[in-house]
N, CA, C and O atoms as a Tripos MOL2 file, in Angstrom:
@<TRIPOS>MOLECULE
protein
  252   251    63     0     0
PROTEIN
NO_CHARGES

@<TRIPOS>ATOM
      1 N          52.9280  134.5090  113.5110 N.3       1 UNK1
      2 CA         53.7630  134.2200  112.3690 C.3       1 UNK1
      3 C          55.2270  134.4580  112.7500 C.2       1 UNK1
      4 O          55.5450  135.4320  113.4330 O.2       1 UNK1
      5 N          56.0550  133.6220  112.3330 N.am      2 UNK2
      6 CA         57.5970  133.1980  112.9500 C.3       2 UNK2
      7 C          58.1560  133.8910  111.3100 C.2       2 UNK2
      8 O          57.9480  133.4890  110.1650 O.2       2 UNK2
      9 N          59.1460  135.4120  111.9830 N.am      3 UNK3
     10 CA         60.0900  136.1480  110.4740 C.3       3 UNK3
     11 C          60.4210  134.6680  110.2720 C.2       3 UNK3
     12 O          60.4200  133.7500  111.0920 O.2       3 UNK3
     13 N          60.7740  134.6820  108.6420 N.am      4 UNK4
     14 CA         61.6610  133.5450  107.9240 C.3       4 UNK4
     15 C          62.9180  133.6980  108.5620 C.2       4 UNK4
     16 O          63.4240  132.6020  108.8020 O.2       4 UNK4
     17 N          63.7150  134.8270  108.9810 N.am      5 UNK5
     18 CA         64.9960  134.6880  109.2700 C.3       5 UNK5
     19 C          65.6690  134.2440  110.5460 C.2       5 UNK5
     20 O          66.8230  133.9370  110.8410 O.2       5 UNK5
     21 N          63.9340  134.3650  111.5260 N.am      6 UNK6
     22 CA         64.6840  133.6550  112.2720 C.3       6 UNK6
     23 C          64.9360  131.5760  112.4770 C.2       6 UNK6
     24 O          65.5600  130.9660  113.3460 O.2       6 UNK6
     25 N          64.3010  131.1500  111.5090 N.am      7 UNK7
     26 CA         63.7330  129.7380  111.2650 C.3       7 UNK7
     27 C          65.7780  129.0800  111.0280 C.2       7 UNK7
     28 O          66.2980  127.9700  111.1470 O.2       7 UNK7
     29 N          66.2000  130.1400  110.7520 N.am      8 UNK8
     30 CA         68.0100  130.1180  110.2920 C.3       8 UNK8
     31 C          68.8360  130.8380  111.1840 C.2       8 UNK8
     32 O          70.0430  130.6280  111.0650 O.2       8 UNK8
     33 N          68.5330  131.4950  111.8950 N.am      9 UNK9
     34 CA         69.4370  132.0750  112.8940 C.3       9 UNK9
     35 C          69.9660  131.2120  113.9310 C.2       9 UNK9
     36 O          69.3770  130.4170  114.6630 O.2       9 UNK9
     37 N          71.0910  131.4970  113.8590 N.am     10 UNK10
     38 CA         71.9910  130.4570  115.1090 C.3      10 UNK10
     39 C          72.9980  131.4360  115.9660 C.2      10 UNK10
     40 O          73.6950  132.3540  115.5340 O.2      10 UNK10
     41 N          72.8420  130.8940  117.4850 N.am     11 UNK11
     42 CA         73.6880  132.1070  118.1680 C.3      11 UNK11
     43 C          75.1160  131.9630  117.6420 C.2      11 UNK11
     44 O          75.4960  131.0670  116.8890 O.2      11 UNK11
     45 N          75.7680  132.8370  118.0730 N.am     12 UNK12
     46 CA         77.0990  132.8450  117.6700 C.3      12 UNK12
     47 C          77.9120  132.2850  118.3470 C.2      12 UNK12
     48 O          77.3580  131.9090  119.3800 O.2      12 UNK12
     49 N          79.0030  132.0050  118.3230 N.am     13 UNK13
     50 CA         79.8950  131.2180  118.9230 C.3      13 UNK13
     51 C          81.1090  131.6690  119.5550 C.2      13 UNK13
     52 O          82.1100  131.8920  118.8750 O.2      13 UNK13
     53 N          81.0920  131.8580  121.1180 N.am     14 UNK14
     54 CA         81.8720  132.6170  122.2730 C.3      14 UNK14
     55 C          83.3150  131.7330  121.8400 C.2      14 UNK14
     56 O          83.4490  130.5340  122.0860 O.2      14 UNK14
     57 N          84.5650  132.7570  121.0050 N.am     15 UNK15
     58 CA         85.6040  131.9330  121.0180 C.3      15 UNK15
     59 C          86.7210  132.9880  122.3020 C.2      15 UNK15
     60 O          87.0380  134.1700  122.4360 O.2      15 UNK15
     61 N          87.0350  131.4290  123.1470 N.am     16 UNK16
     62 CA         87.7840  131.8060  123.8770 C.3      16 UNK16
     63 C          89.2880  132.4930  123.1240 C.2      16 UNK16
     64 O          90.1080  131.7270  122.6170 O.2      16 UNK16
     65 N          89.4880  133.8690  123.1340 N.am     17 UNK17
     66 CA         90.3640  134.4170  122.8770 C.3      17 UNK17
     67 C          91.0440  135.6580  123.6080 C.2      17 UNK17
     68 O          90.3870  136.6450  123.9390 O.2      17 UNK17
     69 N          92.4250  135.5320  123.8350 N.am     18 UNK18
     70 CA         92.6530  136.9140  124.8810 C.3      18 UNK18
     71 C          93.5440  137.5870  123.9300 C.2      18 UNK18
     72 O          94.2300  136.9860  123.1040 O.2      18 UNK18
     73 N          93.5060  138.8170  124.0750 N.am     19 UNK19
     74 CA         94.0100  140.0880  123.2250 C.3      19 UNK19
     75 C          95.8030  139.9840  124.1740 C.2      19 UNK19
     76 O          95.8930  139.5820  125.3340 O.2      19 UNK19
     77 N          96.8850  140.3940  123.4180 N.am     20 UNK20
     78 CA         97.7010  140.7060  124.3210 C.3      20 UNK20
     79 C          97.9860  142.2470  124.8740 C.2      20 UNK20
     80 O          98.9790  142.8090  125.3360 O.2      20 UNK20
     81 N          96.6060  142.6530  124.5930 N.am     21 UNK21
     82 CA         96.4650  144.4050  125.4230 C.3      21 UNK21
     83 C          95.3630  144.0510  126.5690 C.2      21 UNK21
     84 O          95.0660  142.9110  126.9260 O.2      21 UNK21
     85 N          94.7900  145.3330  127.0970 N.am     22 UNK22
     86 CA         93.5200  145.7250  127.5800 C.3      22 UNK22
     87 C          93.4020  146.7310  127.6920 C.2      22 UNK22
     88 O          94.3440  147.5110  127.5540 O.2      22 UNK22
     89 N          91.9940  147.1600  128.0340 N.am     23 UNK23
     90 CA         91.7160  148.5310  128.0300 C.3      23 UNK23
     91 C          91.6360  149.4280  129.3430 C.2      23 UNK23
     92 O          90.9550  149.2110  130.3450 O.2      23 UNK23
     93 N          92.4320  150.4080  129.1110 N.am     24 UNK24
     94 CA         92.7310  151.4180  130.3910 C.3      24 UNK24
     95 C          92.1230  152.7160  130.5290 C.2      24 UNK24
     96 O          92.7990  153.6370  130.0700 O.2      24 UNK24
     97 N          90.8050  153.0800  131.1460 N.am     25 UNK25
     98 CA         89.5670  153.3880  131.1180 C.3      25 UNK25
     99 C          90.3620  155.0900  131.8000 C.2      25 UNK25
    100 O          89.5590  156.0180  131.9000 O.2      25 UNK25
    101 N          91.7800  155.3660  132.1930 N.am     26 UNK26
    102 CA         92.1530  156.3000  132.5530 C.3      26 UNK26
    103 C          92.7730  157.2330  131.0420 C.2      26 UNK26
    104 O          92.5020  158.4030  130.7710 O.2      26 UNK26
    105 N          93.2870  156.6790  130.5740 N.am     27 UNK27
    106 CA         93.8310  156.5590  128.9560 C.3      27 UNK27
    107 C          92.6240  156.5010  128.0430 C.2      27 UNK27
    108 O          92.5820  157.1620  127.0050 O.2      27 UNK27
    109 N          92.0650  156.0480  128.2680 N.am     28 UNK28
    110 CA         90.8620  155.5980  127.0620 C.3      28 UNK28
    111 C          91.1910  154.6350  125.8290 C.2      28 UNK28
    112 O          90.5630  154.3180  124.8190 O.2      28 UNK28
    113 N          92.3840  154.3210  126.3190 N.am     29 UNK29
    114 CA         93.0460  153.1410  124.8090 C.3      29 UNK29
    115 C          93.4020  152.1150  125.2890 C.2      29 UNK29
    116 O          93.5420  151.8740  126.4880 O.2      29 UNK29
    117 N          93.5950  151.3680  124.3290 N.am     30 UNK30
    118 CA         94.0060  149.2700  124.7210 C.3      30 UNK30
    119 C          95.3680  150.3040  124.8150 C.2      30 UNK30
    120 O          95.5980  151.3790  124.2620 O.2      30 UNK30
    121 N          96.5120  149.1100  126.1960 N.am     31 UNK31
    122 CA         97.4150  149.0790  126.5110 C.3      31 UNK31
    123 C          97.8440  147.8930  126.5560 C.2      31 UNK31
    124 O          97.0660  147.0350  126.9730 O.2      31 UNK31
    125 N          99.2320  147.4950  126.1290 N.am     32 UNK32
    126 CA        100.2220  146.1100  126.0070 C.3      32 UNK32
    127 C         100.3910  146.1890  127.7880 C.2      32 UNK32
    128 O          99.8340  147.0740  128.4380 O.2      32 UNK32
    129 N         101.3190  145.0210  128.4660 N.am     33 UNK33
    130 CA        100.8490  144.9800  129.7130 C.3      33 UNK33
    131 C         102.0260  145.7660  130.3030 C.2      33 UNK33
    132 O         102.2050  145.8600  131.5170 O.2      33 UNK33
    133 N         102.8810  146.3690  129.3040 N.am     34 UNK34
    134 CA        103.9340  147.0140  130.1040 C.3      34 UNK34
    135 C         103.8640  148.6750  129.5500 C.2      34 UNK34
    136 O         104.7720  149.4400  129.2260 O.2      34 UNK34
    137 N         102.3610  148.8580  129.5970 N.am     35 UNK35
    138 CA        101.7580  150.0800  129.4310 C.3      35 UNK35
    139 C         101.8590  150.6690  128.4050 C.2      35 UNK35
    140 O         101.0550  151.5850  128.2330 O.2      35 UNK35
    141 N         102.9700  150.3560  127.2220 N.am     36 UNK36
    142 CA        102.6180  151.0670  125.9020 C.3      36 UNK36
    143 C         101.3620  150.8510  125.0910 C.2      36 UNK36
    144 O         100.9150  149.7060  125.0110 O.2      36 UNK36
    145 N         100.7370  151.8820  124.4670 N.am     37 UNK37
    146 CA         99.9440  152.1380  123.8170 C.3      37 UNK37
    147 C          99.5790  150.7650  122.7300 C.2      37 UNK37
    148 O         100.2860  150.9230  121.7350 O.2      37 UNK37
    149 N          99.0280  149.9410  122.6370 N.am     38 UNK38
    150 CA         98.6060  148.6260  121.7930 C.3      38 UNK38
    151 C          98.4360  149.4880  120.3010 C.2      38 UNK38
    152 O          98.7500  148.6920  119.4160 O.2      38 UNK38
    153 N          98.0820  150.7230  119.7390 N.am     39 UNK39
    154 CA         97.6780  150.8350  118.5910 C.3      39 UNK39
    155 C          99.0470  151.6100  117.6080 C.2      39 UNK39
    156 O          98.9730  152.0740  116.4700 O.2      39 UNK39
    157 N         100.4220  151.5220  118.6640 N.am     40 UNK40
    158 CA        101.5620  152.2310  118.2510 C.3      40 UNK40
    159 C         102.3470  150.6230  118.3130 C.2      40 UNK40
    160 O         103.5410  150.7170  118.5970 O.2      40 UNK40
    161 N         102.0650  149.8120  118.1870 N.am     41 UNK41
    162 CA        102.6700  148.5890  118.3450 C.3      41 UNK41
    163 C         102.2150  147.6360  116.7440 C.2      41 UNK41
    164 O         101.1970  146.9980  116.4760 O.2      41 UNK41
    165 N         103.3300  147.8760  116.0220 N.am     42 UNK42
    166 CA        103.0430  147.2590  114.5910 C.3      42 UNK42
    167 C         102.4460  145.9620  114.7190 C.2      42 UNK42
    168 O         101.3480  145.6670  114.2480 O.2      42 UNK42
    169 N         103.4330  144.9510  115.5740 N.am     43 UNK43
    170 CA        103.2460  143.7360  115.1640 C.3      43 UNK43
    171 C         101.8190  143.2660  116.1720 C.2      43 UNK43
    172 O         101.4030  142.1080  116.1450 O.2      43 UNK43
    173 N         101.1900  144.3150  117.0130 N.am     44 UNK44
    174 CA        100.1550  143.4600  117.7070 C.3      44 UNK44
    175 C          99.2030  144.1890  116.2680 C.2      44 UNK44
    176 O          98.5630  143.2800  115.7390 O.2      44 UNK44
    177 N          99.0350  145.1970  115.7390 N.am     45 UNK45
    178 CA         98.1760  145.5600  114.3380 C.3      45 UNK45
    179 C          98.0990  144.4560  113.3720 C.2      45 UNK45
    180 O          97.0330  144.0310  112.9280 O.2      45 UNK45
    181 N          99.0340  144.0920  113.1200 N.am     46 UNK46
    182 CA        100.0210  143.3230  112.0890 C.3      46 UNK46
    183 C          98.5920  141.5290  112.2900 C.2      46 UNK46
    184 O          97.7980  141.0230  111.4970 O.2      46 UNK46
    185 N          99.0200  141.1720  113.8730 N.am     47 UNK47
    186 CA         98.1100  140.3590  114.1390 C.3      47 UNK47
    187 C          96.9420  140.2290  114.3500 C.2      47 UNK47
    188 O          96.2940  139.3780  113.7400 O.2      47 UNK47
    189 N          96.4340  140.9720  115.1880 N.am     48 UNK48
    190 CA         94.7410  140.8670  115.3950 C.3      48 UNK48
    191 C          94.2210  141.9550  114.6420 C.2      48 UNK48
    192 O          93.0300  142.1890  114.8480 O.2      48 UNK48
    193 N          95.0790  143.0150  113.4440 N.am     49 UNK49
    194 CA         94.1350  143.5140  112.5200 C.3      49 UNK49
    195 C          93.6630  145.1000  113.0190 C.2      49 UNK49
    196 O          93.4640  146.0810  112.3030 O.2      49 UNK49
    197 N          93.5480  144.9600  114.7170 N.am     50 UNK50
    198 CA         93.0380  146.5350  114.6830 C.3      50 UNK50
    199 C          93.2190  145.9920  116.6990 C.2      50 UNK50
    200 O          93.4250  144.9280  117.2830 O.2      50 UNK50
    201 N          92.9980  147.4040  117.1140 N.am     51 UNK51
    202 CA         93.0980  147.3580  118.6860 C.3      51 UNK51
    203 C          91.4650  147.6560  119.1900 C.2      51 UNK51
    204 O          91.5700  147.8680  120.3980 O.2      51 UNK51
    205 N          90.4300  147.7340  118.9170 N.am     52 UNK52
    206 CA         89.2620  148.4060  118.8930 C.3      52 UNK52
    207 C          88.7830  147.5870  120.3660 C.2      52 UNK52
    208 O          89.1440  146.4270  120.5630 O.2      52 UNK52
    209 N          87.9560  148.3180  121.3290 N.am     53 UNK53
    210 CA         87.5520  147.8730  122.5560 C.3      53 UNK53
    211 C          86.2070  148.2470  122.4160 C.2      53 UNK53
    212 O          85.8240  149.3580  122.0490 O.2      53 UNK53
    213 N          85.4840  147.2680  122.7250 N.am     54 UNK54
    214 CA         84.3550  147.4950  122.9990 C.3      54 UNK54
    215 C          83.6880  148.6540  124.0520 C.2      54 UNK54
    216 O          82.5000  148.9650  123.9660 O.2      54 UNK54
    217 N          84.4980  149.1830  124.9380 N.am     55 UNK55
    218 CA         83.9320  150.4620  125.8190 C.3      55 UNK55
    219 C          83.1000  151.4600  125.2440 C.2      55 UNK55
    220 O          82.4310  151.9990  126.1250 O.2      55 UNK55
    221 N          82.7980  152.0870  123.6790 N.am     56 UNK56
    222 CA         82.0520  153.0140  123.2630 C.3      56 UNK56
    223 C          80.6720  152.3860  122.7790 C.2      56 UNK56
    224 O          79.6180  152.9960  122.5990 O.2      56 UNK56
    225 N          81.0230  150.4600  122.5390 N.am     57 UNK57
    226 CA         79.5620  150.1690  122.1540 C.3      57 UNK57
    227 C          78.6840  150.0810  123.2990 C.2      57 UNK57
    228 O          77.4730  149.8780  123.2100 O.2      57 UNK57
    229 N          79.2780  150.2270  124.2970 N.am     58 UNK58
    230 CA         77.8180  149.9860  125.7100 C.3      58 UNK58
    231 C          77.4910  151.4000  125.6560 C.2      58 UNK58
    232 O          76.6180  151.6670  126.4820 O.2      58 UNK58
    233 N          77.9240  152.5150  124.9000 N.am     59 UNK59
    234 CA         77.7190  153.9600  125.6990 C.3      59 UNK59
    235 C          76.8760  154.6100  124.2580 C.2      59 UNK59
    236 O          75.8830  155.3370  124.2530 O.2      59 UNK59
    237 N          77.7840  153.9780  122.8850 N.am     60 UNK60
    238 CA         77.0770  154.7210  121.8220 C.3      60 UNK60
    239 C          76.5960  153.9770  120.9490 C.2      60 UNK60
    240 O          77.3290  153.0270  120.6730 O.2      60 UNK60
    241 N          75.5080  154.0380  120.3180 N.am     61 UNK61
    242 CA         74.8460  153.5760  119.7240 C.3      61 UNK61
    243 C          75.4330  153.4140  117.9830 C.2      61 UNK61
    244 O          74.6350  152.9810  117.1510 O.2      61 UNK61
    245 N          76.3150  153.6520  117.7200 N.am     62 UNK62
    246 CA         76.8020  154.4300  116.0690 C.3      62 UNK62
    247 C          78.3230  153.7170  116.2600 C.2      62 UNK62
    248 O          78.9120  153.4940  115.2020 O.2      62 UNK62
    249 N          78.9200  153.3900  117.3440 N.am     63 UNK63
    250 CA         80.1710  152.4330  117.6230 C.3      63 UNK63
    251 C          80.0850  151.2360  116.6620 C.2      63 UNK63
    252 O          80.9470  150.3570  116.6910 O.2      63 UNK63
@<TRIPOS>BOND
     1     1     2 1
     2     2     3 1
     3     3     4 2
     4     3     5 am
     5     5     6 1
     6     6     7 1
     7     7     8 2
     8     7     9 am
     9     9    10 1
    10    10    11 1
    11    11    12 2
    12    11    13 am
    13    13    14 1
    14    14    15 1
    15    15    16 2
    16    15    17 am
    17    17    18 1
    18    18    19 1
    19    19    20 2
    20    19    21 am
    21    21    22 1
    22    22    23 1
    23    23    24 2
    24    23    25 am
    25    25    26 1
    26    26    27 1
    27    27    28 2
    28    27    29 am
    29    29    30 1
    30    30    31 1
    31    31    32 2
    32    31    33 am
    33    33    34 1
    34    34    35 1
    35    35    36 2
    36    35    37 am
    37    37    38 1
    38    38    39 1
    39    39    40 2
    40    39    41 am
    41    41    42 1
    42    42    43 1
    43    43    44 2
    44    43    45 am
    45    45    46 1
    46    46    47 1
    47    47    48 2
    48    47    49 am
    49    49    50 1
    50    50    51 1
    51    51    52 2
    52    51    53 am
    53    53    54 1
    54    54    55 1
    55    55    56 2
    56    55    57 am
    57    57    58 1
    58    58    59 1
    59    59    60 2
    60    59    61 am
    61    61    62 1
    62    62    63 1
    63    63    64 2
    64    63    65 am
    65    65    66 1
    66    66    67 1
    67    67    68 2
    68    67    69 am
    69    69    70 1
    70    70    71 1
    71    71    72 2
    72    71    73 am
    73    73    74 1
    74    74    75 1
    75    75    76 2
    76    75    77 am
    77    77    78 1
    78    78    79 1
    79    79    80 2
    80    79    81 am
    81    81    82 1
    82    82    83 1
    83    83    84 2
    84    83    85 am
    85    85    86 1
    86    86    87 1
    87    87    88 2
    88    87    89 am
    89    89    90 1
    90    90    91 1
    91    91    92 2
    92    91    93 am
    93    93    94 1
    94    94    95 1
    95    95    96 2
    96    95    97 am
    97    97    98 1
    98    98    99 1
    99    99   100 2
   100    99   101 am
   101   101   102 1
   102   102   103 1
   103   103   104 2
   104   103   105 am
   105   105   106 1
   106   106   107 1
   107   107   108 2
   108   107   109 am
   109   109   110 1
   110   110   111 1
   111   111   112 2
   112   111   113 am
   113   113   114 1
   114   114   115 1
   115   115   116 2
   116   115   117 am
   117   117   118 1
   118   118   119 1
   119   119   120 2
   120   119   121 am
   121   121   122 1
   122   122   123 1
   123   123   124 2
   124   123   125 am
   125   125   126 1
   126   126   127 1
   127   127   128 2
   128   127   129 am
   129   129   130 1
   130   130   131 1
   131   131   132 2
   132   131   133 am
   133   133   134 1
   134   134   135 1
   135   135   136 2
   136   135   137 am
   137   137   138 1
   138   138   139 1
   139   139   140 2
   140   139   141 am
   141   141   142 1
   142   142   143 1
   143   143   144 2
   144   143   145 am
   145   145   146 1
   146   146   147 1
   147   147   148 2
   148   147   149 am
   149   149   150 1
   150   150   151 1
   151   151   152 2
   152   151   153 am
   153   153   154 1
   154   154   155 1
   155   155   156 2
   156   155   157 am
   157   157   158 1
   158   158   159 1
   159   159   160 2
   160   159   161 am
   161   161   162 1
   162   162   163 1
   163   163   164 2
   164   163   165 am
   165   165   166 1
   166   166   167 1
   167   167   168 2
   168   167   169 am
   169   169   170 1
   170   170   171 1
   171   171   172 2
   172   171   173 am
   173   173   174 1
   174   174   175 1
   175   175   176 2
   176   175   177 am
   177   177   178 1
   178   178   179 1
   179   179   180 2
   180   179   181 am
   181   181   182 1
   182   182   183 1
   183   183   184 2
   184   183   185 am
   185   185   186 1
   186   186   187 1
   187   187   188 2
   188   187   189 am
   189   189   190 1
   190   190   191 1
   191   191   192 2
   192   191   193 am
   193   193   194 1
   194   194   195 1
   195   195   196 2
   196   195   197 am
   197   197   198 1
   198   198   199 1
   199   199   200 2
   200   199   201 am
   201   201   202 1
   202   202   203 1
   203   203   204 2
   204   203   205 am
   205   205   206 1
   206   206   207 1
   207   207   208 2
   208   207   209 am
   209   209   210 1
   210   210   211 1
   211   211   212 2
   212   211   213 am
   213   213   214 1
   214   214   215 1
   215   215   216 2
   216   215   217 am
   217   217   218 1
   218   218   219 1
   219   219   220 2
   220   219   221 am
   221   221   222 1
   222   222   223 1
   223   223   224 2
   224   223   225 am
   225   225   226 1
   226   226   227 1
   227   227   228 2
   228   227   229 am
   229   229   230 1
   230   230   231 1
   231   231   232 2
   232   231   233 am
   233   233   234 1
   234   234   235 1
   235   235   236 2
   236   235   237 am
   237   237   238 1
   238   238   239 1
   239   239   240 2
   240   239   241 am
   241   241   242 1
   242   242   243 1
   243   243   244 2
   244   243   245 am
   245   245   246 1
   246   246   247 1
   247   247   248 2
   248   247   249 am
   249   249   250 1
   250   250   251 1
   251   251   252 2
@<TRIPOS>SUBSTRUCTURE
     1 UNK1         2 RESIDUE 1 A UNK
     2 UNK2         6 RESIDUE 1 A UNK
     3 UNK3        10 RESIDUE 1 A UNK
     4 UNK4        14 RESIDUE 1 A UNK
     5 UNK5        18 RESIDUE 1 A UNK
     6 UNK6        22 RESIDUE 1 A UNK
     7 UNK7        26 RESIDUE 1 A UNK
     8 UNK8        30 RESIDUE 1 A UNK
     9 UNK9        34 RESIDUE 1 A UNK
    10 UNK10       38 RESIDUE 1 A UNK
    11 UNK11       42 RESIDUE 1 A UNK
    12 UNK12       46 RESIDUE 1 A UNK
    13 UNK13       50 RESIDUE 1 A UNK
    14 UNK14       54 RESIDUE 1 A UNK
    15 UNK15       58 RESIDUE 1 A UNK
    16 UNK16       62 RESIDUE 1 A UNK
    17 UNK17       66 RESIDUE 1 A UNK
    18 UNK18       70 RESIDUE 1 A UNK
    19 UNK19       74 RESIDUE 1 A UNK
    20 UNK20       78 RESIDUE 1 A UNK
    21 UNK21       82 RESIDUE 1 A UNK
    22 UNK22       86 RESIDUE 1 A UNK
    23 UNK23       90 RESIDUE 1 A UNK
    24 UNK24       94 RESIDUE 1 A UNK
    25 UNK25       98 RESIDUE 1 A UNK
    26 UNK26      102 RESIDUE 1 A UNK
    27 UNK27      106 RESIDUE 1 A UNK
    28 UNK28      110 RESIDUE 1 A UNK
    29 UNK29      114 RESIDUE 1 A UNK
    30 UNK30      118 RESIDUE 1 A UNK
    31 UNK31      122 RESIDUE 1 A UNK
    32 UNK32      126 RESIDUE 1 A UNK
    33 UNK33      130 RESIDUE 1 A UNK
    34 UNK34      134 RESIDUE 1 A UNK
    35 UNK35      138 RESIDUE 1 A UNK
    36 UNK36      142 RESIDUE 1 A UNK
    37 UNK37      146 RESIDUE 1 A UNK
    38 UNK38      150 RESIDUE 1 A UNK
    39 UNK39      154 RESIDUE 1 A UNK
    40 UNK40      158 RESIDUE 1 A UNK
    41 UNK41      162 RESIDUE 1 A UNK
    42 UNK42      166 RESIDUE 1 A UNK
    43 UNK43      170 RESIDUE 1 A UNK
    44 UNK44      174 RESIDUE 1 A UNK
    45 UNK45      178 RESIDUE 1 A UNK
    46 UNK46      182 RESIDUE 1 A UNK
    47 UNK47      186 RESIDUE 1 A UNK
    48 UNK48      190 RESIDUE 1 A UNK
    49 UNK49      194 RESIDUE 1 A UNK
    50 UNK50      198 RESIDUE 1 A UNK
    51 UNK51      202 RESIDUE 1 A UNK
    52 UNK52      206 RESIDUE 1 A UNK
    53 UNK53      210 RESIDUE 1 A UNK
    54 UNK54      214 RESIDUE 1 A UNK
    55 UNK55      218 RESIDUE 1 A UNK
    56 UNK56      222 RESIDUE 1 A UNK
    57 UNK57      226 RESIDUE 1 A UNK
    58 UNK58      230 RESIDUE 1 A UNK
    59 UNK59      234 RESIDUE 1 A UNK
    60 UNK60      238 RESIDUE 1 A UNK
    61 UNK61      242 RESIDUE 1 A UNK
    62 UNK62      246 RESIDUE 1 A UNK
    63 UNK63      250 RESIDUE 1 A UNK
């Protein structure tokens, strides 16, 4: 027997998008590329909403 939910499930859709930070695994925080801190930077908040990196969801389960 096939759940009903999956008869509607569709994968999601990989949108090519690049952050103008990344994450600096020495720091533990997204960094802009001329090393300031991405989450002390209004207008990158302002745009993408939040700085959040995926590095704690491969490690914790509650991320």
């Amino acid at each position: 027997m096939r759940p009903f939910a999956l008869n509607y499930a569709r994968t999601a859709e990989e949108l090519e998008v690049s952050a103008p930070y990344s994450y600096d695994s020495r720091l533990q925080l997204n960094v802009l590329p001329d090393g300031r801190i991405a989450a002390h930077e209004h207008a990158v908040l302002r745009e993408w909403g939040a700085t959040t990196s995926t590095a704690g969801s491969k490690t914790h389960f509650d991320d």
